[in-house]
PDB file as gemmi writes it, atoms N, CA and C in Angstrom:
CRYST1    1.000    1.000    1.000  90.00  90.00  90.00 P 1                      
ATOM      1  N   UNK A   1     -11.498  70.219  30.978  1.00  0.00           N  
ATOM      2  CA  UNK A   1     -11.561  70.514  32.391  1.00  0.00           C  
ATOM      3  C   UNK A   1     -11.561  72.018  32.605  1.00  0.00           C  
ATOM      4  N   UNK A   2     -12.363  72.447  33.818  1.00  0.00           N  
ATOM      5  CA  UNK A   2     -12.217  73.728  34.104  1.00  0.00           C  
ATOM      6  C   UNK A   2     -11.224  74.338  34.543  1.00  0.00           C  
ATOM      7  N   UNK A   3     -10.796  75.173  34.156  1.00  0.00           N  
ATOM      8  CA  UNK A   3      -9.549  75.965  34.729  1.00  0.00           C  
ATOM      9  C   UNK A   3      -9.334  76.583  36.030  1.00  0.00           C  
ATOM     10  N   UNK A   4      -8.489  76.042  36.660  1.00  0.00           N  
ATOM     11  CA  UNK A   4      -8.764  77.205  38.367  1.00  0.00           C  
ATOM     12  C   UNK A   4      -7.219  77.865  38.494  1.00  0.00           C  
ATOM     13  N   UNK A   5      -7.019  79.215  38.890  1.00  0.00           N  
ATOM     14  CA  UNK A   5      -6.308  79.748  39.242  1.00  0.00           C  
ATOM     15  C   UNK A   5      -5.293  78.471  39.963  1.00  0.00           C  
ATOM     16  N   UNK A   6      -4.067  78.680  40.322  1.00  0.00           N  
ATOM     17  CA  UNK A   6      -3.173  77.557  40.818  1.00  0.00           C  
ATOM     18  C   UNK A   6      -2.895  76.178  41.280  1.00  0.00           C  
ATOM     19  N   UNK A   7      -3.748  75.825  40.017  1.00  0.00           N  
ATOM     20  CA  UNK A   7      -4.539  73.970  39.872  1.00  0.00           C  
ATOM     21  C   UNK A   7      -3.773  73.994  38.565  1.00  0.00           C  
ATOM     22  N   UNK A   8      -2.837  73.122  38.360  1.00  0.00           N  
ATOM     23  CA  UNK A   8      -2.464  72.515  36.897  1.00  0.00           C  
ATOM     24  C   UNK A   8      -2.553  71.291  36.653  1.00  0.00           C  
ATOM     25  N   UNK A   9      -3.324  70.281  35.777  1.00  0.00           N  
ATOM     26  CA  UNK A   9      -3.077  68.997  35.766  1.00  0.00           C  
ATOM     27  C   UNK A   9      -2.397  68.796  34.625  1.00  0.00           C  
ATOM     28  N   UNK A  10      -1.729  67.898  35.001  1.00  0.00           N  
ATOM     29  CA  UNK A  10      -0.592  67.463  33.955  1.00  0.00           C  
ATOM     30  C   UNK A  10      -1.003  66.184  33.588  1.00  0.00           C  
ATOM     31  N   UNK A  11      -0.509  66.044  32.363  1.00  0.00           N  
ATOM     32  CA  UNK A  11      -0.403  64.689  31.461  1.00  0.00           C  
ATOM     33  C   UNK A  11       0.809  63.604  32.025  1.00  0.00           C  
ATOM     34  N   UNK A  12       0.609  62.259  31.897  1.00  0.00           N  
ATOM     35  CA  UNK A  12       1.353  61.440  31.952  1.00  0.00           C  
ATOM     36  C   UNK A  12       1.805  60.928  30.511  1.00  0.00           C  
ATOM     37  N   UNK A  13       3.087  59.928  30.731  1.00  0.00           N  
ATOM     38  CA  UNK A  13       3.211  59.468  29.432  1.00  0.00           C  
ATOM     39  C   UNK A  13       2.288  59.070  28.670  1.00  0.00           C  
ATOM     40  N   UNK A  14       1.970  58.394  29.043  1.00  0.00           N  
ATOM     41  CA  UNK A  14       0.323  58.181  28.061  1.00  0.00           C  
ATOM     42  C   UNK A  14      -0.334  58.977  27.600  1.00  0.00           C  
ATOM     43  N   UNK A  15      -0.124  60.353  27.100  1.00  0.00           N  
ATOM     44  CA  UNK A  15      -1.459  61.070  27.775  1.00  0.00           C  
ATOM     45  C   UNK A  15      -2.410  61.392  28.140  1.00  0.00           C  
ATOM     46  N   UNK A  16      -2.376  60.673  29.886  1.00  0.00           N  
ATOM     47  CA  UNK A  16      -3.921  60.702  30.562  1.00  0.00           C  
ATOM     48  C   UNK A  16      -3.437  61.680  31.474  1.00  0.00           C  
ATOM     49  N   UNK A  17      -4.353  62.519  32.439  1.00  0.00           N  
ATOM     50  CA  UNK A  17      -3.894  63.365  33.090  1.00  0.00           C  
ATOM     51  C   UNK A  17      -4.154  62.939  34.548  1.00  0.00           C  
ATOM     52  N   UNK A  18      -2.648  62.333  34.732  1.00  0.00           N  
ATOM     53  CA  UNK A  18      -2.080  61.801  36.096  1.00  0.00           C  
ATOM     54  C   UNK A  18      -1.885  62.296  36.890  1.00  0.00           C  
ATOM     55  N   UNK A  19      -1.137  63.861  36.807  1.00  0.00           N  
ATOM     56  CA  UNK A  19      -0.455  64.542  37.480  1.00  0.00           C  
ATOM     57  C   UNK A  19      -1.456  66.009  38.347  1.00  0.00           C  
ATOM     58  N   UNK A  20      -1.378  66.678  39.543  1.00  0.00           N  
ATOM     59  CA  UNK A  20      -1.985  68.065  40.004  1.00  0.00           C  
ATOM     60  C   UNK A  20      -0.460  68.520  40.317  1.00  0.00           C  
ATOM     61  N   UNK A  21      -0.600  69.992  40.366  1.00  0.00           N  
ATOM     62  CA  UNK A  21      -0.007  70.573  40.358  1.00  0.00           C  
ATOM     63  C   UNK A  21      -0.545  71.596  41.596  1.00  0.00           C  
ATOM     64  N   UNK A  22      -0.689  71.998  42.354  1.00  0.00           N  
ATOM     65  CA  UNK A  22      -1.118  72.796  43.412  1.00  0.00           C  
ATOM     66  C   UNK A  22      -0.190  73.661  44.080  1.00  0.00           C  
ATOM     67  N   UNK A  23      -0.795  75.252  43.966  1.00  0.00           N  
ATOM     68  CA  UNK A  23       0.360  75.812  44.453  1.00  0.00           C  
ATOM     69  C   UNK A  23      -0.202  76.549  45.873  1.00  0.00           C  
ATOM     70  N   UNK A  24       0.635  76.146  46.746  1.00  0.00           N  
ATOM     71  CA  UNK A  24       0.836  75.699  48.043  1.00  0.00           C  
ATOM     72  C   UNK A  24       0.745  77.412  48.647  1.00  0.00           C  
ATOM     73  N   UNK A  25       1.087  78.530  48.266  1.00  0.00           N  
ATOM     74  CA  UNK A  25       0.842  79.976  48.495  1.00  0.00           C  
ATOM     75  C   UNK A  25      -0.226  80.156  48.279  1.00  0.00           C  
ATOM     76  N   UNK A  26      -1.137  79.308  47.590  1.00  0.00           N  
ATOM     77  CA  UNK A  26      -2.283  80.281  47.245  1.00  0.00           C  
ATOM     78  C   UNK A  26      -3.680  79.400  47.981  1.00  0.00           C  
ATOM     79  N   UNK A  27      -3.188  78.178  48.458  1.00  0.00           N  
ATOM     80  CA  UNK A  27      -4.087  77.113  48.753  1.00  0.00           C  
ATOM     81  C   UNK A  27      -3.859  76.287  49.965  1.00  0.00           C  
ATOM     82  N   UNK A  28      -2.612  76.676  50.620  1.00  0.00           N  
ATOM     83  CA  UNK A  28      -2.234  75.965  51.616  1.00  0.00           C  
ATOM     84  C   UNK A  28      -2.974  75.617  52.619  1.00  0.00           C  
ATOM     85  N   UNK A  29      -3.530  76.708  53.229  1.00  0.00           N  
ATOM     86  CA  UNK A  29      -5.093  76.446  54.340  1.00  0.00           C  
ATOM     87  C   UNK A  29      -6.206  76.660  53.793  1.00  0.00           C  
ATOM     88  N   UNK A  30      -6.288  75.900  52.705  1.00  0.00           N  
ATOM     89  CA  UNK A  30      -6.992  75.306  52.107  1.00  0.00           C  
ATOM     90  C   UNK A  30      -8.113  73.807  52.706  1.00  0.00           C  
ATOM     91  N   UNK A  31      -8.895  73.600  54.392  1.00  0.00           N  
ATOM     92  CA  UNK A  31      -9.434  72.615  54.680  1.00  0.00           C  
ATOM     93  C   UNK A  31      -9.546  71.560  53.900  1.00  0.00           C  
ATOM     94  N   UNK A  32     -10.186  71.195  52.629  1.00  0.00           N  
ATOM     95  CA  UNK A  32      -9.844  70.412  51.976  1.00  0.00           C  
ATOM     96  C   UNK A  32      -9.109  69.752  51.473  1.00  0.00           C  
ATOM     97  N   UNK A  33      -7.566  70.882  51.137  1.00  0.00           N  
ATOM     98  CA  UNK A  33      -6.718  70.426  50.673  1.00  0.00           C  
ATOM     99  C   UNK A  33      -5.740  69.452  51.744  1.00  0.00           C  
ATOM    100  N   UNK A  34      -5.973  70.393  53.135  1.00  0.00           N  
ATOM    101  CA  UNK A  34      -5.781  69.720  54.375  1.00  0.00           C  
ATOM    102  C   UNK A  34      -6.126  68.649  54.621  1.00  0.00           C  
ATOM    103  N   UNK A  35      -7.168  68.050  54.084  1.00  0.00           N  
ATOM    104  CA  UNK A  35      -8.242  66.383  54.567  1.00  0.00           C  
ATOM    105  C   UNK A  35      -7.284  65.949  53.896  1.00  0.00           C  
ATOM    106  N   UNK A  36      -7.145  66.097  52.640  1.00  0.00           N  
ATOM    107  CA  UNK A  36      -6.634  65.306  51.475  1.00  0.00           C  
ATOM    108  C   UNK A  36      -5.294  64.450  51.723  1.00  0.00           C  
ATOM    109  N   UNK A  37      -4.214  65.826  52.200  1.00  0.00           N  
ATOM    110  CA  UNK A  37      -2.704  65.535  52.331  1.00  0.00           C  
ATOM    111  C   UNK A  37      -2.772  64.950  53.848  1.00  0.00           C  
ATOM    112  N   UNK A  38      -3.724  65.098  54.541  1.00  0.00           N  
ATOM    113  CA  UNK A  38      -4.127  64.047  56.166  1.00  0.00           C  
ATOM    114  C   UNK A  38      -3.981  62.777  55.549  1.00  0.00           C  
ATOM    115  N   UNK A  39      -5.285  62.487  54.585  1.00  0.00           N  
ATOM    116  CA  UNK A  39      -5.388  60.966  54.001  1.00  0.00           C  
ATOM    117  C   UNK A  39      -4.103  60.403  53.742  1.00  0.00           C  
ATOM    118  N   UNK A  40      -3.673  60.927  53.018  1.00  0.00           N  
ATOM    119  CA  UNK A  40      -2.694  60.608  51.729  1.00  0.00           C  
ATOM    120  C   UNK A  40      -0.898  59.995  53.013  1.00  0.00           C  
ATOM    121  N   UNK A  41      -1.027  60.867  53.930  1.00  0.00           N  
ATOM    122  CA  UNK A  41      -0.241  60.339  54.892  1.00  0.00           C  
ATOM    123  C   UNK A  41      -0.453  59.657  56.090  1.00  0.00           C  
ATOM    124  N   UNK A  42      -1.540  59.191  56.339  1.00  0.00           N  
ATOM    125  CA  UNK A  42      -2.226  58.271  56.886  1.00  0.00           C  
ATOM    126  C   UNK A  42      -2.162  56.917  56.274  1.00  0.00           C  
ATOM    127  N   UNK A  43      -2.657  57.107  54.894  1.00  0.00           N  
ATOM    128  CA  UNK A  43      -2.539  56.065  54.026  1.00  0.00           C  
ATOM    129  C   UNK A  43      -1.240  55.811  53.802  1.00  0.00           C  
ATOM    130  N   UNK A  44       0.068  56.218  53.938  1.00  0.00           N  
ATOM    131  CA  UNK A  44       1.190  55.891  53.990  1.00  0.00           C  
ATOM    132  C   UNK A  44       1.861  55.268  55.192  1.00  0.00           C  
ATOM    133  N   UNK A  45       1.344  55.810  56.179  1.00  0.00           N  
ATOM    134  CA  UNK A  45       1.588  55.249  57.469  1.00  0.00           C  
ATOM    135  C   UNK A  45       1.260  53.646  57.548  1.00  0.00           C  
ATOM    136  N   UNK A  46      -0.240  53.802  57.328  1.00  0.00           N  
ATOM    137  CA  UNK A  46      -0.341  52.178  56.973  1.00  0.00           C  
ATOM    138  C   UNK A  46      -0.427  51.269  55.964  1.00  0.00           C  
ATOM    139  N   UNK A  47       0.635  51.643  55.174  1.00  0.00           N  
ATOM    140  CA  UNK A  47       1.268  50.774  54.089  1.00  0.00           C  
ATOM    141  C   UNK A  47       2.496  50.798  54.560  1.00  0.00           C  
ATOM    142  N   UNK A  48       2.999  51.016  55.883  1.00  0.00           N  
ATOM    143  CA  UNK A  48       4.693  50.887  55.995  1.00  0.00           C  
ATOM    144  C   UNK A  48       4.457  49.891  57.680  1.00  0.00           C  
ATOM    145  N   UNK A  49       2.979  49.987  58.276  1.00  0.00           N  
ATOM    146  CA  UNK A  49       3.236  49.174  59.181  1.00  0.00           C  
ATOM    147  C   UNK A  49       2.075  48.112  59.107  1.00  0.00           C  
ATOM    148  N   UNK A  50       2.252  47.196  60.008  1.00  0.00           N  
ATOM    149  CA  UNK A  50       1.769  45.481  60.086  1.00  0.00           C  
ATOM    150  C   UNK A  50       0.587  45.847  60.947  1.00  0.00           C  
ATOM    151  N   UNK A  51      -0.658  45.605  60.061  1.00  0.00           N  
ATOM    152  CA  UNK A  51      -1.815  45.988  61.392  1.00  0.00           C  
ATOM    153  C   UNK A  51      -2.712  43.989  61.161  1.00  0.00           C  
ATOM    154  N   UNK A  52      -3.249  43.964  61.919  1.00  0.00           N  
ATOM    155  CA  UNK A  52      -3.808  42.402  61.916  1.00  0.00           C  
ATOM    156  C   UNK A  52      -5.338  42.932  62.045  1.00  0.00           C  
ATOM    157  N   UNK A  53      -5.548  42.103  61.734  1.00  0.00           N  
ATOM    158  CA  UNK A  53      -7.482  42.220  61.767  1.00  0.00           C  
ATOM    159  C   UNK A  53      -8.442  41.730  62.999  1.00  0.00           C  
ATOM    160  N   UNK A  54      -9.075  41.629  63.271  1.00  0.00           N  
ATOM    161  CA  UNK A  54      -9.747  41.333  64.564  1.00  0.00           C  
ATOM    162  C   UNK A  54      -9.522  39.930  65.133  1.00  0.00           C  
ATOM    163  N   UNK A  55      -9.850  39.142  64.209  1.00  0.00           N  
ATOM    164  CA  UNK A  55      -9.479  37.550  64.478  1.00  0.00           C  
ATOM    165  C   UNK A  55      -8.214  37.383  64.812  1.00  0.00           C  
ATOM    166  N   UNK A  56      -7.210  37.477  64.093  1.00  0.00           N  
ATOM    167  CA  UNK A  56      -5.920  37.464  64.246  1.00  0.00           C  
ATOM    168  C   UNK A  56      -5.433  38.210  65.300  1.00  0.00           C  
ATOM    169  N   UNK A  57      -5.785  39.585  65.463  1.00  0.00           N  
ATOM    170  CA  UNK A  57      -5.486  39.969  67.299  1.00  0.00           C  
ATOM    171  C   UNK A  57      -6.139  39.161  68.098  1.00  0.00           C  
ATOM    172  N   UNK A  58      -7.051  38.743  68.437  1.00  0.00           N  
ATOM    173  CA  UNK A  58      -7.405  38.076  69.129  1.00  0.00           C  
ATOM    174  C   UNK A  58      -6.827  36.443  69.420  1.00  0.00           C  
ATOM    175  N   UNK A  59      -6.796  36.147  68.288  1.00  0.00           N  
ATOM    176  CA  UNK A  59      -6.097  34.317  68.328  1.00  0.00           C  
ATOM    177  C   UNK A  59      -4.540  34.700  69.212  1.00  0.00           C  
ATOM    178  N   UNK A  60      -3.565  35.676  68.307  1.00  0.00           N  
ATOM    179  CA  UNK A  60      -2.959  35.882  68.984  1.00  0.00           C  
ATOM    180  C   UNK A  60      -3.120  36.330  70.395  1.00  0.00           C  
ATOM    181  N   UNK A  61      -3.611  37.494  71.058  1.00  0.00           N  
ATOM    182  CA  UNK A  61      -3.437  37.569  72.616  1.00  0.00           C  
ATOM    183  C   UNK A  61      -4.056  36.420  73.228  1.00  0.00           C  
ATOM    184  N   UNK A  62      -5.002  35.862  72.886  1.00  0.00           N  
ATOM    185  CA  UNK A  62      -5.035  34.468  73.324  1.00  0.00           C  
ATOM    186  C   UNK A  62      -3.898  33.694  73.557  1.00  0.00           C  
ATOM    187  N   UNK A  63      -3.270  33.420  72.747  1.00  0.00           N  
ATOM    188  CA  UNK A  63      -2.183  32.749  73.004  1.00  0.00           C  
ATOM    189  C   UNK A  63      -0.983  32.878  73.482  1.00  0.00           C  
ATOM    190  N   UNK A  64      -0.956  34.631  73.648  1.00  0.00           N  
ATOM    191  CA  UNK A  64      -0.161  35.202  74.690  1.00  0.00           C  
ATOM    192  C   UNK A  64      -0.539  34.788  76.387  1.00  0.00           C  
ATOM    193  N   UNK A  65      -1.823  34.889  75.937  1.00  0.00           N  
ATOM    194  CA  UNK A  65      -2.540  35.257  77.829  1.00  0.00           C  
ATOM    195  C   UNK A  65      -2.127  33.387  77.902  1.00  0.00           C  
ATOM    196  N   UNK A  66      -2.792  32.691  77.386  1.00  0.00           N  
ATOM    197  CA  UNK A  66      -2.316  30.916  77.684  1.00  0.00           C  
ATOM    198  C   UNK A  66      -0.895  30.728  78.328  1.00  0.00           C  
ATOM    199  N   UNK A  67       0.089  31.292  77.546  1.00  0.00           N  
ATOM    200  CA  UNK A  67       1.174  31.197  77.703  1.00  0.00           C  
ATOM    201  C   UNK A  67       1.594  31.511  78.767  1.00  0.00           C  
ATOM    202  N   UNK A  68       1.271  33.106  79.298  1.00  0.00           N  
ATOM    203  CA  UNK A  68       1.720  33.684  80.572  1.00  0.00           C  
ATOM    204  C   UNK A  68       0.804  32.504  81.841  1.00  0.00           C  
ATOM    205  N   UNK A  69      -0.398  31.923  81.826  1.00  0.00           N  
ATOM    206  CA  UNK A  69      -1.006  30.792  82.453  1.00  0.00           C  
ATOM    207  C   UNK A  69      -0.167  29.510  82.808  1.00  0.00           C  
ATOM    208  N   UNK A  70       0.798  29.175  82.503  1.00  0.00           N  
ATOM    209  CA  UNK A  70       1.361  27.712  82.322  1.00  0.00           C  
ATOM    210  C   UNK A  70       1.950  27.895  83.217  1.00  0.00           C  
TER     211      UNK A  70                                                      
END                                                                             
């Protein structure tokens, strides 16, 4: 791999190289690096909450709106 000024990848036990190392003074407003750590906590956001898919919102408020009808 090519070498970049304050990029280190590190080895995992195995040694495959699992790990970046990024140093945050030299790269911080960094746009890209910005998309990245956006994703990466986005993608955490929704692995911690309950989202339903189109059908399933729908069956459900259906059966909300019925309910409030009776």
């Amino acid at each position: 791999m090519t070498k970049v000024a304050g990029i280190q990848f590190e080895r995992n036990t195995s040694g495959r190289t699992g790990y970046v190392r990024i140093n945050l003074d030299k790269y911080a407003n960094n746009e890209v690096l910005q998309d990245f750590l956006d994703g990466v906590e986005a993608e955490k956001i929704l692995m911690t909450e309950d989202f339903l898919d189109a059908g399933a919102f729908f069956r459900k408020e259906n059966q909300r709106r019925v309910s409030l009808n009776m």
